[in-house]
N, C-alpha and C positions, 0 to 999 in steps of 0.2 A: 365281398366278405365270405368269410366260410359260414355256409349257411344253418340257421337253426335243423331243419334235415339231417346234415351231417355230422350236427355235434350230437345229438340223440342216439343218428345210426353207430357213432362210435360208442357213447356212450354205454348205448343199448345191446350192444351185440352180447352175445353168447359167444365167448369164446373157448373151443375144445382144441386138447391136445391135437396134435396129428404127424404122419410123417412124410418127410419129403421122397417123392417115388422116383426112382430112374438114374439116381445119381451114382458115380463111384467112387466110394470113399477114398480117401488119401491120406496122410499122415497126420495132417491137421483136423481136417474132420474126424479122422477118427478121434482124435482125444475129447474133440465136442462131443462127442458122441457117445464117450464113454463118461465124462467130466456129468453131463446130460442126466447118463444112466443113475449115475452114484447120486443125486439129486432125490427129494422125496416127491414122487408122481402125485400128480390129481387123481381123482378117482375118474377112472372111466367114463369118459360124457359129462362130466362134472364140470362146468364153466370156470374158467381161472381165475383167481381172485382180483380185485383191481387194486393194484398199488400205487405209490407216488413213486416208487421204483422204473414202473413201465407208463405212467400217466407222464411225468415228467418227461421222460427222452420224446414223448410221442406229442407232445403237444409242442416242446423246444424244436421239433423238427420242423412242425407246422405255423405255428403261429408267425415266426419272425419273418420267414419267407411269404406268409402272405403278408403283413406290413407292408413288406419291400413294394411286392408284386404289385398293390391295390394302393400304394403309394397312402397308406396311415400311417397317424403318431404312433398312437398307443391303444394297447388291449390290456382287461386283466381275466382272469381264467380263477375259479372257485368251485372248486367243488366238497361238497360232505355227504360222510360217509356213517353211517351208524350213530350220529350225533356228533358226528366231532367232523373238523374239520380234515380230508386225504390230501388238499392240494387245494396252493393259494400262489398264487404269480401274477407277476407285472410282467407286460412289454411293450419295447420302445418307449415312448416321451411324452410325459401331460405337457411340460411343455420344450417346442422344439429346440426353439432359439436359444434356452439356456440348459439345455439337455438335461432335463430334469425327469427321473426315470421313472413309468408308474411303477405303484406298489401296492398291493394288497391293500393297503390304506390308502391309496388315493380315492378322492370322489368322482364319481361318473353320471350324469345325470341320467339314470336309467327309462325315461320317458312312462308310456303306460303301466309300467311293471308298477308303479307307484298307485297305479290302482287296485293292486294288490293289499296293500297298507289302505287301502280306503273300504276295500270289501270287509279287510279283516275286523275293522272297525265297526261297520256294519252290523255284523254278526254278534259283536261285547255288545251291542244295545239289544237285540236281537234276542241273545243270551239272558240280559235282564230285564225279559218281557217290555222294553221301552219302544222297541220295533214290529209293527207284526210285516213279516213279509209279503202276505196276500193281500195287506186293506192297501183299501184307496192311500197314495200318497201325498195327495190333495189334503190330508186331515196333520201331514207334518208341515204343511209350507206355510207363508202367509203371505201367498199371492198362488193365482190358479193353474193349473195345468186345462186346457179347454176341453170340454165336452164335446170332440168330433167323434168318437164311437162311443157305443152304449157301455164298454169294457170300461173300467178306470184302468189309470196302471198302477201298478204295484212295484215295492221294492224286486220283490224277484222277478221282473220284469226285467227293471233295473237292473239286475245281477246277471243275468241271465242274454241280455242285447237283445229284448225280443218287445219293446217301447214301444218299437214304431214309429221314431225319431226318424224323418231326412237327418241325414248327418251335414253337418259342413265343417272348414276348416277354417272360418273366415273370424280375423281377431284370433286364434288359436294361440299362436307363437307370435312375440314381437318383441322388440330391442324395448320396452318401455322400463322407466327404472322400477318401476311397482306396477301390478297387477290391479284390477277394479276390482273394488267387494265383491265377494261370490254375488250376494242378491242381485248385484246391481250388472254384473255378467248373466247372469243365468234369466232375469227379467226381460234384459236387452238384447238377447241369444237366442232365445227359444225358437227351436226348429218346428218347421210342421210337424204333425201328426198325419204321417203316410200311409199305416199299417196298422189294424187293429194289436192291441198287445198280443201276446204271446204266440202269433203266429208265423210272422217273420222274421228272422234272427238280421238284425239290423248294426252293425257296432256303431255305438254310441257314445261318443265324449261327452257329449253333454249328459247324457242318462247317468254317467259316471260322476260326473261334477254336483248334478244334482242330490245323487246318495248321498255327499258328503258334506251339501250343505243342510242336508237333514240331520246328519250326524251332528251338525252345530248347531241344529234349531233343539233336537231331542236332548243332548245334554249340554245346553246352557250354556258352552263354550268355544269359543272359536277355532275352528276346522282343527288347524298347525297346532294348537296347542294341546285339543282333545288326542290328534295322536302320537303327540312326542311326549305327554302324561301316561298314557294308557298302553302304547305299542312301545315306540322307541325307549323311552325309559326303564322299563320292565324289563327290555332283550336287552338291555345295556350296548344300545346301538346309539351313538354319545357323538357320533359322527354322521347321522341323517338327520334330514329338515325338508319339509315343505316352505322354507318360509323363503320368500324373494323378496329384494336383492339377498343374494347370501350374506348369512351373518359372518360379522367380521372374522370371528374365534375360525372357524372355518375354513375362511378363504385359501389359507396358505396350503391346503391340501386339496383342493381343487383342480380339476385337470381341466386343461383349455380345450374348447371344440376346436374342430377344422374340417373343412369341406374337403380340403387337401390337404401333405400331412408337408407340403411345397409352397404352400399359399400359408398366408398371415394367419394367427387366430382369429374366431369371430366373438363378438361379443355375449356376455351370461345372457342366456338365453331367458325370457318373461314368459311362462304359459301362463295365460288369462283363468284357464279350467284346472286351476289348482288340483281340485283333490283326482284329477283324472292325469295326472303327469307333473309335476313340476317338483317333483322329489332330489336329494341331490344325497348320492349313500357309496359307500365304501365295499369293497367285495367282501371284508373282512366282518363289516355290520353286516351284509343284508346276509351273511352265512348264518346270524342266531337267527332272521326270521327264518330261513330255509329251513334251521333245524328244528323250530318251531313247532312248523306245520308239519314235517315227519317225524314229532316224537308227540303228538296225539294236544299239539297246543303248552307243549311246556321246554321252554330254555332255563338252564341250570338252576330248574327245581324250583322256577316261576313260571306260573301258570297264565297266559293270556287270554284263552278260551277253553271252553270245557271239553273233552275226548267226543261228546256227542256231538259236542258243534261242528268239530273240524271234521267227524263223519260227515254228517249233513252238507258242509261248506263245499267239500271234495267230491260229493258222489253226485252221477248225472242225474240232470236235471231238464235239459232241454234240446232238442234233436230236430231239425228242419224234417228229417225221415230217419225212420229205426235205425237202419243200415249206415249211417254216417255218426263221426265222433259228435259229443255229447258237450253242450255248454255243462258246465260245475256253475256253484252260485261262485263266482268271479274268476273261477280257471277255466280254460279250456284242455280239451283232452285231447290224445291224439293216440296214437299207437306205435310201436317200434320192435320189434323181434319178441312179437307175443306181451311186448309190458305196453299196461297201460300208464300212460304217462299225463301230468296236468300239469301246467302251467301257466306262462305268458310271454306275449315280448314287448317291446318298447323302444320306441322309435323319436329324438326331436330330430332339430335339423341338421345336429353336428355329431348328435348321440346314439349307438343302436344297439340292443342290448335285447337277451333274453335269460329268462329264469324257468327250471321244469324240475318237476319231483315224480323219479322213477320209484314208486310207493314200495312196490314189490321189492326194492334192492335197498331202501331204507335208504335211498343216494338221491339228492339232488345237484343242482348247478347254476353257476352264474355265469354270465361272458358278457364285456361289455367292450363295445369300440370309443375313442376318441375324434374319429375323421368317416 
């Protein structure tokens, strides 16, 4: 796949005018060259604006030829720009055999990214004093997390991957037609305690799964519901769900996995750890959360968190050592041509996908595969 890396590095670049040196002109360059002239110049060192004009051809160039290359169905590509959406595309096929083309509205099962919508959650209780991020967690559940260090953990612990959960992947994914109750997973799951909190950065599905059944225990409602009342409905994201098997309404815009884009489909995939993956969203939907989060918690003049929180939510928080990128409370951070950049990715078995918000450029992005 074309790697998270490289979509950043394109992303992220700074691009300056410049000229080509050594060449001699000829009839037809000259009139580039003049055609060029008569054009209104950048300022000097001034980065060139990014349009769907040059996003388009550059991406048309790329993306199909990898499909071919890497032998995948389908990708879709989403990016926004100042609040609004620059560019939104399908390619190749949700599904093969009947050449059925993505589209901006197709579903993709974005994997972890979905624990993005579980942090963000998080934080609306968090916001309404329902959460405190540093108490014992042990005072939301009702069953225990064990006393192997003298540390309790905490939500931003939790947020942060620094638990000290052994992680495993066992039960994670499976063909089942329904999922087990969160309680009755997260009871029957429970990883050691390897690491005191907050001192080893550990990634954790479970730590992830567990927020979110806290989010169901703190207000009174069931995981899928609490954030398709609170998140998805509010973003007018009308086409994502946590809920497995997918609901009917749904299904018809759903894209098929494949391990190969040559090999049969596989079957809707079952994450056991709900609220840490098993989302199922549109590149067109998850564009209002994107633009969400880079217009200070508000899509089209609805407000899902407050301008302090999505400070707080965004800004570092945790660092194995100074010198290294920074956990956020549920982004991670990275860097790319001087921007600091936060995000995530998300991976099931058929699905693989990543989302990052270039803060400084008010731009973020989606990409997701099919195979």
């Amino acid at each position: 796949m074309f790697s998270a890396c490289l979509w950043l590095a394109a992303l992220a670049a700074i691009v300056t005018p410049g000229q080509m040196q050594g060449q001699v002109p000829n009839a037809h360059t000259q009139r580039l060259a003049e055609k060029a002239q008569a054009m209104p110049q950048p300022t000097a060192g001034a980065p060139a604006a990014l349009t769907p004009e040059d996003l388009g051809p550059f991406l048309d160039g790329i993306v199909p030829f990898e499909l071919k290359r890497e032998n995948i169905a389908g990708a879709v590509v989403m990016v926004v720009k100042d609040g609004k959406v620059l560019y939104a595309h399908g390619y190749g096929y949700a599904d093969v055999a009947k050449k059925s083309p993505v589209t901006p509205d197709t579903l993709f099962r974005p994997g972890s990214i979905s624990k993005l919508f579980t942090w963000t959650a998080v934080m609306q209780l968090v916001q309404a004093g329902k959460i405190d991020l540093h108490a014992d967690i042990n005072q939301y559940l009702d069953f225990k997390i064990p006393a192997t260090y003298p540390q309790p953990i905490t939500m931003w612990n939790l947020m942060t991957h620094t638990p000290g959960f052994e992680e495993s992947i066992k039960d994670l994914i499976d063909n089942e037609p329904k999922p087990m109750p969160l309680r009755q997973y997260l009871v029957t799951h429970m990883p050691a305690r390897v690491y005191p909190p907050g001192t080893i950065p550990a990634y954790s599905n479970y730590g992830a799964t567990l927020a979110g059944y806290i989010v169901q225990r703190v207000s009174g409602m069931p995981f899928d519901d609490y954030v398709e009342k609170n998140i998805f409905e509010p973003l007018d994201m009308l086409h994502t769900t946590f809920v497995q098997p997918l609901p009917a309404s749904l299904q018809p815009f759903m894209s098929l996995g494949y391990a190969l884009a040559t090999n049969p489909p596989k079957p809707y995939e079952t994450i056991a750890a709900e609220p840490a993956g098993s989302s199922a969203t549109s590149a067109n939907d998850i564009a209002h959360f994107i633009i969400a989060h880079l217009q200070q918690g508000e899509y089209n003049g609805v407000s899902i968190l407050s301008p302090a929180t999505v400070a707080l939510m965004h800004s570092p928080q945790f660092a194995a050592d100074p010198s290294l990128p920074h956990m956020a409370l549920g982004f991670y951070e990275e860097t790319r041509n001087g921007h600091r950049i936060i995000g995530h990715g998300g991976d099931t078995q058929w699905f693989h996908s990543d989302l990052h918000l270039i803060q400084d450029e008010n731009l973020g992005f989606f990409v997701s595969y099919n195979s």
